[in-house]
TORKOL-4160 file (C-alpha; in steps of 0.2 Angstrom, whole numbers, padded with zeros to 4 digits, m for minus):
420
<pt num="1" X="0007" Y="m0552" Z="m0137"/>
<pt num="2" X="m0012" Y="m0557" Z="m0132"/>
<pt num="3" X="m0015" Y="m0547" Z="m0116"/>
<pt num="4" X="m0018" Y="m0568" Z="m0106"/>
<pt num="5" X="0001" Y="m0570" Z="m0111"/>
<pt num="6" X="0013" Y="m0570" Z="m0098"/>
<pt num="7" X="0025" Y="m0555" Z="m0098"/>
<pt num="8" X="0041" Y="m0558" Z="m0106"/>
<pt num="9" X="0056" Y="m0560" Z="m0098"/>
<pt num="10" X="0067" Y="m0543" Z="m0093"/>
<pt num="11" X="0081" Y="m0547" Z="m0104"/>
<pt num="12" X="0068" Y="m0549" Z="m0118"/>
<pt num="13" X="0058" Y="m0535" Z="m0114"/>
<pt num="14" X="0075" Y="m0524" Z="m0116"/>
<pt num="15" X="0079" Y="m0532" Z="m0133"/>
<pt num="16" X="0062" Y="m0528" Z="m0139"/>
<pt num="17" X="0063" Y="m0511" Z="m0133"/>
<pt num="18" X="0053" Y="m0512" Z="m0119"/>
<pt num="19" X="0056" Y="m0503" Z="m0106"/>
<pt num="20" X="0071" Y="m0492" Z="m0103"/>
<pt num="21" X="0089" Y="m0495" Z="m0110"/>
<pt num="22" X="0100" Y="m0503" Z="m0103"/>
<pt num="23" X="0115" Y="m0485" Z="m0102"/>
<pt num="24" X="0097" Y="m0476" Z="m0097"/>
<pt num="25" X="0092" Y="m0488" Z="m0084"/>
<pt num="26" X="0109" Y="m0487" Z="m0077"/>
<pt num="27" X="0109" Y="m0469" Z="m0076"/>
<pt num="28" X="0092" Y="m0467" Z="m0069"/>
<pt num="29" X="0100" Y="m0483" Z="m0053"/>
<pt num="30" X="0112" Y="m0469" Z="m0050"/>
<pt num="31" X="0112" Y="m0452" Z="m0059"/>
<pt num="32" X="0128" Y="m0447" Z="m0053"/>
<pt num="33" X="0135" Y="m0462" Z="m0066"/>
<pt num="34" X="0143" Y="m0461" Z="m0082"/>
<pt num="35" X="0133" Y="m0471" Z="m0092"/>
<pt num="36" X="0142" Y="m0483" Z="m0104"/>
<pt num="37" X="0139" Y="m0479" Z="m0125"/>
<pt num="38" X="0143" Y="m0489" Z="m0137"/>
<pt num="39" X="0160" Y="m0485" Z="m0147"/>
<pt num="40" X="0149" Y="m0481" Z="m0160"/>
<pt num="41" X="0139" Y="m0468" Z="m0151"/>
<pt num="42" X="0154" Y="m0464" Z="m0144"/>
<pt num="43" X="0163" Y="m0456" Z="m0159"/>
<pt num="44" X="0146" Y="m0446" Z="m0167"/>
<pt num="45" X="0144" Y="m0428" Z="m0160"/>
<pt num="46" X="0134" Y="m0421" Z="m0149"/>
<pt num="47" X="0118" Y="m0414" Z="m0153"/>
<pt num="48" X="0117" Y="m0396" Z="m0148"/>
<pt num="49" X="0101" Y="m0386" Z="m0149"/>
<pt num="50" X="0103" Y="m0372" Z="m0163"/>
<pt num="51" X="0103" Y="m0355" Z="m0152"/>
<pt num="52" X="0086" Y="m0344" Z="m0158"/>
<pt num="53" X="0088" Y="m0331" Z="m0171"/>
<pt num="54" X="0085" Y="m0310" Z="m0166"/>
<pt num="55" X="0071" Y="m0304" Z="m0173"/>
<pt num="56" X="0072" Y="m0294" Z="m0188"/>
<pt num="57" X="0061" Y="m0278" Z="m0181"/>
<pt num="58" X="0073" Y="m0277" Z="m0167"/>
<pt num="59" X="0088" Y="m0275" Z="m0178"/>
<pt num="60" X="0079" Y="m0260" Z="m0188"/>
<pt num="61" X="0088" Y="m0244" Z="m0184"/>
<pt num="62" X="0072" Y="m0236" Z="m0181"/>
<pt num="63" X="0073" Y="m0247" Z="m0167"/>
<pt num="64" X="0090" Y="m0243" Z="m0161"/>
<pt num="65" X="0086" Y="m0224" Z="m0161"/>
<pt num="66" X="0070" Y="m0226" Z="m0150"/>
<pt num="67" X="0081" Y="m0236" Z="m0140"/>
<pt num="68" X="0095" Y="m0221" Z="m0138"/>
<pt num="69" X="0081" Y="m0209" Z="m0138"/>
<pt num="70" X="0073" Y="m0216" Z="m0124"/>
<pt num="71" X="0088" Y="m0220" Z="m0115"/>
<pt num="72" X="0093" Y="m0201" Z="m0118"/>
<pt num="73" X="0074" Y="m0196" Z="m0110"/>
<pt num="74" X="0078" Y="m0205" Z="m0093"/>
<pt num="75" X="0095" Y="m0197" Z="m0092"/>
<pt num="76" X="0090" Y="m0180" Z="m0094"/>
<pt num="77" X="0072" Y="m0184" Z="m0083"/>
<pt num="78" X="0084" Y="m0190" Z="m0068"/>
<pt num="79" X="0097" Y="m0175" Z="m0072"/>
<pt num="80" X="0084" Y="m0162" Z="m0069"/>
<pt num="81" X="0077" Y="m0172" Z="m0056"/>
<pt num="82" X="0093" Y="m0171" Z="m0046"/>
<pt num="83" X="0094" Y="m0153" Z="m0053"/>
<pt num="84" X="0076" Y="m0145" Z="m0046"/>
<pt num="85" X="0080" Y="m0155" Z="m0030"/>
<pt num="86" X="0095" Y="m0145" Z="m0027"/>
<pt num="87" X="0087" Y="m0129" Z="m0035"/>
<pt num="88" X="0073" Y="m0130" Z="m0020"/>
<pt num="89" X="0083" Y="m0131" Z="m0011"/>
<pt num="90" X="0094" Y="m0118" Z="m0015"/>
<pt num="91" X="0079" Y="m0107" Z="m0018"/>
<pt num="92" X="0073" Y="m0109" Z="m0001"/>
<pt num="93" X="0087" Y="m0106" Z="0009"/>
<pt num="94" X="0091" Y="m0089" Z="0019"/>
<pt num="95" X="0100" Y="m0078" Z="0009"/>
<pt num="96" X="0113" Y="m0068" Z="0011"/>
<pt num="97" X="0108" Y="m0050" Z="0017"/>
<pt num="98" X="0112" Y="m0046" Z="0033"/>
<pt num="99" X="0101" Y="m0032" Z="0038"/>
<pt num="100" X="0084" Y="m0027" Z="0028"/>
<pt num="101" X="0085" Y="m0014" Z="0014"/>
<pt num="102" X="0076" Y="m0006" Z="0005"/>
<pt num="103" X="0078" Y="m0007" Z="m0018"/>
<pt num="104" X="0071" Y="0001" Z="m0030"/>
<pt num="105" X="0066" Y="m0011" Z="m0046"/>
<pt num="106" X="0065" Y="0002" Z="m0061"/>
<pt num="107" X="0048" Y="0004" Z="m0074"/>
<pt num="108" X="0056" Y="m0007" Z="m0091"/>
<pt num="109" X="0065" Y="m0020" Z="m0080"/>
<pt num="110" X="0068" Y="m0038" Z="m0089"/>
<pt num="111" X="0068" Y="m0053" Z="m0075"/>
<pt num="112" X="0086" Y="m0054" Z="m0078"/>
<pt num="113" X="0088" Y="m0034" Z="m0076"/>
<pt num="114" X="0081" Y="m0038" Z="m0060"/>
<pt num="115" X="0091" Y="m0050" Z="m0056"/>
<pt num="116" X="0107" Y="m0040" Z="m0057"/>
<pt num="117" X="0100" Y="m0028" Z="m0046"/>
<pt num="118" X="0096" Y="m0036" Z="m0033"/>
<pt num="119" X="0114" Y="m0048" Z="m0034"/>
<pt num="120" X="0120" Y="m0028" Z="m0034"/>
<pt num="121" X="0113" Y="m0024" Z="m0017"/>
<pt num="122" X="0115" Y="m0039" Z="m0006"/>
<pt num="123" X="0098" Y="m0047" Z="m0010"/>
<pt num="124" X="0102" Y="m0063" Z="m0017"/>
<pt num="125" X="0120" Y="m0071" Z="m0021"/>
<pt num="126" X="0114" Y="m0084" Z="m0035"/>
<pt num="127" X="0104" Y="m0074" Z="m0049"/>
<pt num="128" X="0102" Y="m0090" Z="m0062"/>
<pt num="129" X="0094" Y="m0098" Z="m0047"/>
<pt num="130" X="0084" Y="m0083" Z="m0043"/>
<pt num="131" X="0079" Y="m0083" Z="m0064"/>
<pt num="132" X="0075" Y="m0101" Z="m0064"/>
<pt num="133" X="0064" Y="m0099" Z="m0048"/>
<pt num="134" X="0053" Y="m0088" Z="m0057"/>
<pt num="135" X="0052" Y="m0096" Z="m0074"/>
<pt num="136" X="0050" Y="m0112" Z="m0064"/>
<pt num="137" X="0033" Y="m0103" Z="m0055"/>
<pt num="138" X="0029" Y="m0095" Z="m0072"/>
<pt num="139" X="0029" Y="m0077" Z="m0061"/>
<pt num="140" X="0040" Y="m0068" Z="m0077"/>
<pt num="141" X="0026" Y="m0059" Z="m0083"/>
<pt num="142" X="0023" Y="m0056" Z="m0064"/>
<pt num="143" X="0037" Y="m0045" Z="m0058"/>
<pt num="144" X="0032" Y="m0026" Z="m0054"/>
<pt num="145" X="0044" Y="m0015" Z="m0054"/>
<pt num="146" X="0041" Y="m0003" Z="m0038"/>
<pt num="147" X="0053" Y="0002" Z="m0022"/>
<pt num="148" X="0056" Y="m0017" Z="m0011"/>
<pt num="149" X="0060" Y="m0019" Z="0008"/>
<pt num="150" X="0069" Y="m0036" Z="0009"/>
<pt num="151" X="0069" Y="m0044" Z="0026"/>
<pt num="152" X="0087" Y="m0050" Z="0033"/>
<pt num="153" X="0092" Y="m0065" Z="0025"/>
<pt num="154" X="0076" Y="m0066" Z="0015"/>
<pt num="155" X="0076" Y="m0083" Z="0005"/>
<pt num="156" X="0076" Y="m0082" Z="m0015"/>
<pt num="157" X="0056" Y="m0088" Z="m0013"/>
<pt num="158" X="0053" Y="m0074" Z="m0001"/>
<pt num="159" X="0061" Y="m0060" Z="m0012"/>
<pt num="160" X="0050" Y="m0066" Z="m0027"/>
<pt num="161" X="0034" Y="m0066" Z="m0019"/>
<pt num="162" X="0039" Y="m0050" Z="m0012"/>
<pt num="163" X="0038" Y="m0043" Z="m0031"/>
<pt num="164" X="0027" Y="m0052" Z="m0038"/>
<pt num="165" X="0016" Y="m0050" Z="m0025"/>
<pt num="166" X="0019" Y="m0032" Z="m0025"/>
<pt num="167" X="0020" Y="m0026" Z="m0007"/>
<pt num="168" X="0032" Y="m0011" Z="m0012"/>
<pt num="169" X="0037" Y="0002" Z="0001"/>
<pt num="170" X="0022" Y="0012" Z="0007"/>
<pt num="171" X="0027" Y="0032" Z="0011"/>
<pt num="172" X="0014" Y="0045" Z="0017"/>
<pt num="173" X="0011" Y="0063" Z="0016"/>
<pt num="174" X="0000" Y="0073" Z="0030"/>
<pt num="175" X="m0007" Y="0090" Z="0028"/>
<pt num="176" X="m0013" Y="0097" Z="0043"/>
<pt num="177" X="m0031" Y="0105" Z="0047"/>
<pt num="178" X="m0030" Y="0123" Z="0041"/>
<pt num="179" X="m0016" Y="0126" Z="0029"/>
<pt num="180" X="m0019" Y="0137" Z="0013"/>
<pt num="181" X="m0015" Y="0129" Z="m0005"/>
<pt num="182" X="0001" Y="0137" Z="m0006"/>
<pt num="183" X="0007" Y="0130" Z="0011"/>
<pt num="184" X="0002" Y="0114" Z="0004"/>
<pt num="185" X="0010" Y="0114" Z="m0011"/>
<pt num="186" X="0026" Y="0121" Z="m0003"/>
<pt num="187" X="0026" Y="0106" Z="0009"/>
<pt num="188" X="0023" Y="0093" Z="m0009"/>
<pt num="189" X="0038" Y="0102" Z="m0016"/>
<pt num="190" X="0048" Y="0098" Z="m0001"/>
<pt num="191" X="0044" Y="0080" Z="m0002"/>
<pt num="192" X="0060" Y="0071" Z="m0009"/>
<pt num="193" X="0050" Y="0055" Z="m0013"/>
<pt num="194" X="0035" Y="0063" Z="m0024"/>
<pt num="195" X="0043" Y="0068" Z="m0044"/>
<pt num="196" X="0037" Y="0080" Z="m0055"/>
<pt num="197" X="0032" Y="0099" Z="m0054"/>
<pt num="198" X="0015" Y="0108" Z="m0050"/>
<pt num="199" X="0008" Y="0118" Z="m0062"/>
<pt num="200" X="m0003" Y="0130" Z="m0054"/>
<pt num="201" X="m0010" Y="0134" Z="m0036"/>
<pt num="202" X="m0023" Y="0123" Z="m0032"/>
<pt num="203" X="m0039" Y="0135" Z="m0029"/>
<pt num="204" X="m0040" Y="0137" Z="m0009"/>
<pt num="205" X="m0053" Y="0127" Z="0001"/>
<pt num="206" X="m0049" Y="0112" Z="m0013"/>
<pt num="207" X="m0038" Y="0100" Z="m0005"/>
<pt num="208" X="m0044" Y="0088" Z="0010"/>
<pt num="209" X="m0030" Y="0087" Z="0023"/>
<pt num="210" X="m0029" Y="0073" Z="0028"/>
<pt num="211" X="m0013" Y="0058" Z="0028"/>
<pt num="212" X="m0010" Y="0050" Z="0010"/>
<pt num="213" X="m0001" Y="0033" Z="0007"/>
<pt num="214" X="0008" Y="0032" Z="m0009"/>
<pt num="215" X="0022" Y="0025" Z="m0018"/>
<pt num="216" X="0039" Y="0029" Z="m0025"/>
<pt num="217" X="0035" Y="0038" Z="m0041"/>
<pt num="218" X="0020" Y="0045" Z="m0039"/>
<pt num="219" X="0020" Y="0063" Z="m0046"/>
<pt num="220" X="0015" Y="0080" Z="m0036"/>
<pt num="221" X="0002" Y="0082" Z="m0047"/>
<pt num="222" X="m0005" Y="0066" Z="m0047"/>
<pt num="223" X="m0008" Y="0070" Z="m0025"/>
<pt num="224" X="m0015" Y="0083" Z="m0028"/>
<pt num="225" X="m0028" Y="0077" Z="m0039"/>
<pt num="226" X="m0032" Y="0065" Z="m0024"/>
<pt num="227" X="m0032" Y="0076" Z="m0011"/>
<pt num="228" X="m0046" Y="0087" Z="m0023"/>
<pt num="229" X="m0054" Y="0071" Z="m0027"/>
<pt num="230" X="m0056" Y="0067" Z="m0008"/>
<pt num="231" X="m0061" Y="0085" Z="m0005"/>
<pt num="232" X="m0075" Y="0085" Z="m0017"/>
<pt num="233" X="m0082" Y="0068" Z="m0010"/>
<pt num="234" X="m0083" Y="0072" Z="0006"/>
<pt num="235" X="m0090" Y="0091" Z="0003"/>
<pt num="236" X="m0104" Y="0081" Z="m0007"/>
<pt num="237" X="m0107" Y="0067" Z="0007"/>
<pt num="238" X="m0108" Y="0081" Z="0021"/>
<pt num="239" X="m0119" Y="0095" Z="0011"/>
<pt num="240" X="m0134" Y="0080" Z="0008"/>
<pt num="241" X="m0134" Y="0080" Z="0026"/>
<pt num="242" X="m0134" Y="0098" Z="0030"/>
<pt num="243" X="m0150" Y="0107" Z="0038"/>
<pt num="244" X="m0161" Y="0118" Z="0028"/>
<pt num="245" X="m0160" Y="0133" Z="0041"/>
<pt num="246" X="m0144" Y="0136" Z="0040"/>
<pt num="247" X="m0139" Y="0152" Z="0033"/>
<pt num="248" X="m0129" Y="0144" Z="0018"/>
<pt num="249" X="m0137" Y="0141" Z="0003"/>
<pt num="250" X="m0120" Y="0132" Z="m0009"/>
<pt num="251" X="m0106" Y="0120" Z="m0006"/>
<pt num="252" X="m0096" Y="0132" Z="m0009"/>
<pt num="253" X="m0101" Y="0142" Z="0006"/>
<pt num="254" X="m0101" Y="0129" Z="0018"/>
<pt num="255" X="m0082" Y="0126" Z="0014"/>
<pt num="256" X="m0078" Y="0146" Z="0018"/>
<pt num="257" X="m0088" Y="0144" Z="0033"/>
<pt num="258" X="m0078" Y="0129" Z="0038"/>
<pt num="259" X="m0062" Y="0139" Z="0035"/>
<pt num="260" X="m0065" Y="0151" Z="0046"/>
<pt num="261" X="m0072" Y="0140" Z="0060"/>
<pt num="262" X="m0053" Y="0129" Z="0057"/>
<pt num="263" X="m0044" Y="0146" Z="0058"/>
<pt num="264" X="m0053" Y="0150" Z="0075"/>
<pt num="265" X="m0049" Y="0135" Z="0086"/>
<pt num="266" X="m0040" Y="0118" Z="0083"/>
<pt num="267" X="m0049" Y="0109" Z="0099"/>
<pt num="268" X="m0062" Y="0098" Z="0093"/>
<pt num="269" X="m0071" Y="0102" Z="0107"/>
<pt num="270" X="m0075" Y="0120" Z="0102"/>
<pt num="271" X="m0079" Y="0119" Z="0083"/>
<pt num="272" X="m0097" Y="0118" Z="0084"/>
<pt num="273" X="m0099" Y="0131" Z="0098"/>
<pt num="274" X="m0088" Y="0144" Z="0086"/>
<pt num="275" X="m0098" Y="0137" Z="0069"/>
<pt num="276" X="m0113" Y="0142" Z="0080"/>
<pt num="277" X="m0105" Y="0160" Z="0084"/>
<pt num="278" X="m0105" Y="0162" Z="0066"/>
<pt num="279" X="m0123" Y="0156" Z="0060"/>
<pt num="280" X="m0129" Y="0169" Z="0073"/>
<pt num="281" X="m0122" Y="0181" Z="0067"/>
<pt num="282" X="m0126" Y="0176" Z="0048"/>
<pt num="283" X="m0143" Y="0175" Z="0054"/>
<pt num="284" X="m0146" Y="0194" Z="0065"/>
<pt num="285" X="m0136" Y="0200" Z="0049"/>
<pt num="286" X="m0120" Y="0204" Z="0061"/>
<pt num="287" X="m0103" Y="0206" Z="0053"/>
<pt num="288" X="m0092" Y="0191" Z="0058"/>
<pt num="289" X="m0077" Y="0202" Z="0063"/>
<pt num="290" X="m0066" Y="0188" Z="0061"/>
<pt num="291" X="m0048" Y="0189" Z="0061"/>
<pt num="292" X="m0039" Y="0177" Z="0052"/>
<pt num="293" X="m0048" Y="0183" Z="0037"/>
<pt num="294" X="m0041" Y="0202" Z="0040"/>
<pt num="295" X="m0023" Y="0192" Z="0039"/>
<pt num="296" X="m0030" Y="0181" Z="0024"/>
<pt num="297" X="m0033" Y="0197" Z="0014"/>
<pt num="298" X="m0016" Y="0202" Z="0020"/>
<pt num="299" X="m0005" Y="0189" Z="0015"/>
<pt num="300" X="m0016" Y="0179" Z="0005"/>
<pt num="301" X="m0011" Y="0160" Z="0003"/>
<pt num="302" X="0005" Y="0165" Z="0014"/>
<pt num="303" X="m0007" Y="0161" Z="0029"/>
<pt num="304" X="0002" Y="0170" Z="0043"/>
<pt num="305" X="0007" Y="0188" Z="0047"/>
<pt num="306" X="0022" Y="0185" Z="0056"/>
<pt num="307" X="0017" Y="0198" Z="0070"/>
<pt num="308" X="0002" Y="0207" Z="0079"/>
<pt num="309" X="m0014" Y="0212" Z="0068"/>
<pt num="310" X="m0012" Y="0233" Z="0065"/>
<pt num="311" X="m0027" Y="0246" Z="0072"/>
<pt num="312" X="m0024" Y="0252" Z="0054"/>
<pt num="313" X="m0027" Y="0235" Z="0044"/>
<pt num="314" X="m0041" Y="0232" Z="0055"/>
<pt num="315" X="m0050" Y="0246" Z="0046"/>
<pt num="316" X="m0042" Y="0241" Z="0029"/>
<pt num="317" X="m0055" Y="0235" Z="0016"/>
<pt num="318" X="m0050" Y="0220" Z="0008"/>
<pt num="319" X="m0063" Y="0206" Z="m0001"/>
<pt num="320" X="m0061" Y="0195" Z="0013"/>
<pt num="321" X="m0058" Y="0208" Z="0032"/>
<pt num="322" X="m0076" Y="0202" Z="0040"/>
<pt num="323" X="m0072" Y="0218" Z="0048"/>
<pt num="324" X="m0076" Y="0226" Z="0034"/>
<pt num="325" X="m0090" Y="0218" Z="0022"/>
<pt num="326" X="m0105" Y="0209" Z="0026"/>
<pt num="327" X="m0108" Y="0188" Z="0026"/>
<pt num="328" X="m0097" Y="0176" Z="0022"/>
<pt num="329" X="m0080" Y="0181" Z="0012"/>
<pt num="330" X="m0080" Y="0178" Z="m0008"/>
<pt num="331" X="m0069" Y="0162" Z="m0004"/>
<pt num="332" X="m0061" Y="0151" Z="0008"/>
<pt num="333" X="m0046" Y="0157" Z="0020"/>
<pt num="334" X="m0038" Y="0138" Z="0022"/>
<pt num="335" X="m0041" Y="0120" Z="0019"/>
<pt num="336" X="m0052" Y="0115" Z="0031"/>
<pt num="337" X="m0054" Y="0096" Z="0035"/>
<pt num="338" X="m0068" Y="0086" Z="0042"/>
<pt num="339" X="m0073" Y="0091" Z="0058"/>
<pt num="340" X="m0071" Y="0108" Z="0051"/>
<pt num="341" X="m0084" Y="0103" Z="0037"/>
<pt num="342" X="m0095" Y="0092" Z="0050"/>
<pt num="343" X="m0097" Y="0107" Z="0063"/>
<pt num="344" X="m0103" Y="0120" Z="0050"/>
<pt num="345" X="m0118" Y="0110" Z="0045"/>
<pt num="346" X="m0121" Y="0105" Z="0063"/>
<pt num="347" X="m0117" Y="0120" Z="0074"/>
<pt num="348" X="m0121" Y="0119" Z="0090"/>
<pt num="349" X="m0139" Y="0125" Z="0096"/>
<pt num="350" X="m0134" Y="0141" Z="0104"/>
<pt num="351" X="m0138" Y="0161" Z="0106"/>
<pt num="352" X="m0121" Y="0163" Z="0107"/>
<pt num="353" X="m0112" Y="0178" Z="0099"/>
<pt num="354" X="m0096" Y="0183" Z="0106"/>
<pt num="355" X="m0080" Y="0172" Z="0110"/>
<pt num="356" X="m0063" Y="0175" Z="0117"/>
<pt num="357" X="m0048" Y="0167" Z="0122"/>
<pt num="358" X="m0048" Y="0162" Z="0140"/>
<pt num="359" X="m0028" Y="0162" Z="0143"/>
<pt num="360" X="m0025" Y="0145" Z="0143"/>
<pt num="361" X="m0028" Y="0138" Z="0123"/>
<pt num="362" X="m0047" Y="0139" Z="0123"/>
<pt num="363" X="m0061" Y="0151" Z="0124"/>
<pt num="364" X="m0076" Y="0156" Z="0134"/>
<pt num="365" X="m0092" Y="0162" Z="0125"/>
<pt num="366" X="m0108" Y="0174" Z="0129"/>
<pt num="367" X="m0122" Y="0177" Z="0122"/>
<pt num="368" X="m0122" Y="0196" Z="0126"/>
<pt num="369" X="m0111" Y="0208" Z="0123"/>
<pt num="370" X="m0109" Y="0214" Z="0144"/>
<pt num="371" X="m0104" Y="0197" Z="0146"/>
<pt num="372" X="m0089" Y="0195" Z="0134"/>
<pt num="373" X="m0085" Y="0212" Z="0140"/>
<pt num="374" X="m0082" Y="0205" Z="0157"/>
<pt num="375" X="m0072" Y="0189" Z="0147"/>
<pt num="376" X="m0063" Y="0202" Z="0140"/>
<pt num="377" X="m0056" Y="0211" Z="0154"/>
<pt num="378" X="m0051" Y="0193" Z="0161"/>
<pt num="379" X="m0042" Y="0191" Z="0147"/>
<pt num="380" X="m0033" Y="0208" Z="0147"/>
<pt num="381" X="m0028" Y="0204" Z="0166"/>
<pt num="382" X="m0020" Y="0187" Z="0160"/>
<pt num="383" X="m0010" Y="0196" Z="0148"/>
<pt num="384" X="m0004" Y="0211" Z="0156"/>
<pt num="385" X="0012" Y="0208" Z="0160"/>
<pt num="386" X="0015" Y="0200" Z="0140"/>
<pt num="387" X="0021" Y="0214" Z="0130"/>
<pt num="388" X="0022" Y="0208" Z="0114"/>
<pt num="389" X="0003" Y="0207" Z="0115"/>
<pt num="390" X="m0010" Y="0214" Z="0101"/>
<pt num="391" X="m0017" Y="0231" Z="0100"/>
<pt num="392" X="m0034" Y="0232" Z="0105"/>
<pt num="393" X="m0047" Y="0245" Z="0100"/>
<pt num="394" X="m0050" Y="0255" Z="0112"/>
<pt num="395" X="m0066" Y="0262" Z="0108"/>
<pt num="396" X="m0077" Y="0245" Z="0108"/>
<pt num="397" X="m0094" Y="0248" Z="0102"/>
<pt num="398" X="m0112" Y="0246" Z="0111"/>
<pt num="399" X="m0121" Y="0231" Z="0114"/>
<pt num="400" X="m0133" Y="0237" Z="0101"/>
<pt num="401" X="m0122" Y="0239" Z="0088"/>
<pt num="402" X="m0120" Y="0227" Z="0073"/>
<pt num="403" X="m0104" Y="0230" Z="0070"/>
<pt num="404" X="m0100" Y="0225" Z="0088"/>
<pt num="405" X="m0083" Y="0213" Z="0087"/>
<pt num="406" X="m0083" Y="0195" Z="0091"/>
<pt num="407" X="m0069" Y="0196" Z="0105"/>
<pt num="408" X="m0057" Y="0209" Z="0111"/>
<pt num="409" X="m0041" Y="0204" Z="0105"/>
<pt num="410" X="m0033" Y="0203" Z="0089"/>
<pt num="411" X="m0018" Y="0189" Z="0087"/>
<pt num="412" X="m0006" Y="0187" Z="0073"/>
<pt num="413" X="m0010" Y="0169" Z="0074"/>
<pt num="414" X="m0026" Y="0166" Z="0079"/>
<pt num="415" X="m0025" Y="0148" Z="0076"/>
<pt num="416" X="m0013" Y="0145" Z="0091"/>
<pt num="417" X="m0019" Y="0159" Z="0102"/>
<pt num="418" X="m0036" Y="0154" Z="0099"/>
<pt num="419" X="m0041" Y="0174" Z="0102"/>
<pt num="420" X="m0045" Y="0188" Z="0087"/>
């Protein structure tokens, strides 16, 4: 058919198979219609679209596993999820001791040792929390074993940076200005928290006293090489400074001198006034006459007579009565500490020769020996009614006389009367 033909008619367009079917043109006039088939298209079957076949690759059982294995991976990634959300939790919440305590974590302890020791005393009421907490902040190889205070319901993340960050109990040991070695080592040996045993005196003058900081299990030997240690440092760092007039020539002599200045007075105030008493005398070749060193040759490291200094010891030769020999003594009589130390190599610039106590924990100086006479006397009044007082020499030598003493009165503990 020429495109200048007419159309043909409908009904022959649909036999010629233009245009839609007749069943189709009906169904597309009203979808919701059954459309009409022939008897014959009536009985054939419908046609059904064949479903599409699984791949082979995903049938493999490689497949399958990695398919379990993956499945098993989420599981367990959501478990432990759950898991170290409740562990924080857990981990961080106040824990079950009701007042702070103090436990000691032994040398050798494993993270689980630990554990039970602190489940033991209070500290913590979950111990596999408390293990997982640390292998969870890698702090195993961390833990120091050492004496704790734990804090009232301290949280399981609270005790483990306390040990791991190993802020242990701190304990201190104080030796006072003037003590002898063997007082000091006495008071070591009293101390229940120091272990071990002393082998021998330290040599006198040798220790620094001073207030140490240490912790549980520190030996008594180990203190006292730290107080020697201190001792020798600071003896160095004052003798660089001292003055070239001075009439000591060694380190070793400034510590005697500093011995005997920390036997005469305990105020601060009088240390360099009583050092200069003694370079005066070093210098116009006096005898010291000191008496804590009479008591020293007495009693040695004892450090106190117990009672009144004798006429007749007074006049007993010993290595160290100043009454007795000339200059310094062969050693010191005590441990003396800084100020001591400072106030021998920067006596005071005086003439002053004499000192005695002035009845109320001091002591009043003179440069001649009519005035410390008269200081004397006033002293003697104050006492008079005291009669456990000391003997005193009757016969007190001139003015003129070397051997003239420093004061009038002689004490069985100088130190706290502050008089000789």
């Amino acid at each position: 058919m020429s495109a200048s033909e007419p159309y043909p008619p409908i009904q022959e367009r649909l036999v010629n198979g233009i245009g839609p079917a007749p069943a189709e043109a009906a169904k597309r006039a009203d979808p919701g219609r059954i459309a009409p088939r022939s008897p014959r298209t009536a009985i054939e079957p419908d046609t059904v679209e064949m479903p599409t076949r699984r791949s082979t690759s995903a049938r493999h059982p490689l497949v399958i596993i990695g398919n379990a294995i993956i499945s098993i991976f989420v599981l367990l990634v959501i478990i432990a999820g759950v898991a170290l959300f409740i562990g924080k939790q857990r981990f961080e919440a106040p824990g079950p001791l009701a007042q702070d305590r103090i436990v000691s974590l032994p040398r050798g302890s494993g993270i689980r040792d630990i554990a039970d020791v602190l489940e033991r005393e209070g500290v913590i009421d979950q111990p596999w929390v408390f293990v997982g907490g640390v292998l969870v902040l890698k702090a195993r190889e961390d833990l120091k074993a050492g004496e704790y205070q734990f804090k009232a319901h301290a949280s399981l993340r609270d005790v483990v940076a306390t040990i791991v960050e190993g802020r242990v109990v701190a304990h201190q040991f104080s030796v006072p200005e003037g003590l002898t070695s063997e007082q000091i080592v006495a008071r070591l040996l009293d101390d229940d928290v120091l272990v071990g045993n002393i082998k021998e005196i330290p040599r006198e003058g040798s220790l620094l006293p001073d207030t140490y900081n240490f912790t549980r299990g520190v030996t008594r030997e180990q203190m006292i090489q730290r107080m020697q240690q201190a001792q020798q440092h600071l003896v160095k760092e004052i003798w660089d400074r001292h003055s070239p007039d001075l009439p000591i020539k060694t380190p070793e002599q400034l510590v005697v001198l500093a011995s005997l200045v920390e036997k005469e007075t305990g105020k601060p105030e009088e240390r360099t006034r009583v050092a200069a008493v003694f370079v005066n005398r070093l210098k116009q070749k006096m005898r010291l006459q000191s008496d804590p060193t009479i008591i020293y040759g007495l009693v040695g490291g004892k450090g106190t007579l117990g009672r009144p200094i004798m006429k007749s010891e007074i006049d007993q030769a010993t290595p160290y009565n100043t009454y007795q020999i000339d200059g310094l003594p062969p050693g010191p009589i005590c441990n003396p500490g800084r100020a001591s130390l400072e106030a021998a190599v920067n006596p005071a610039r005086t003439r002053e020769l004499y000192f005695v106590a002035d009845g109320t924990g001091g002591h009043v100086f003179a440069e001649t020996y009519e005035q410390h006479q008269k200081n004397v006397a006033r002293l003697r009044s104050l006492e008079s009614d005291q009669k456990d007082q000391a003997p005193t020499d009757a016969s007190i030598a001139a003015p003129a006389s070397q051997s003239a003493p420093i004061s009038g009165r002689r004490s069985a503990n100088p130190r706290s009367q502050s008089a000789h």
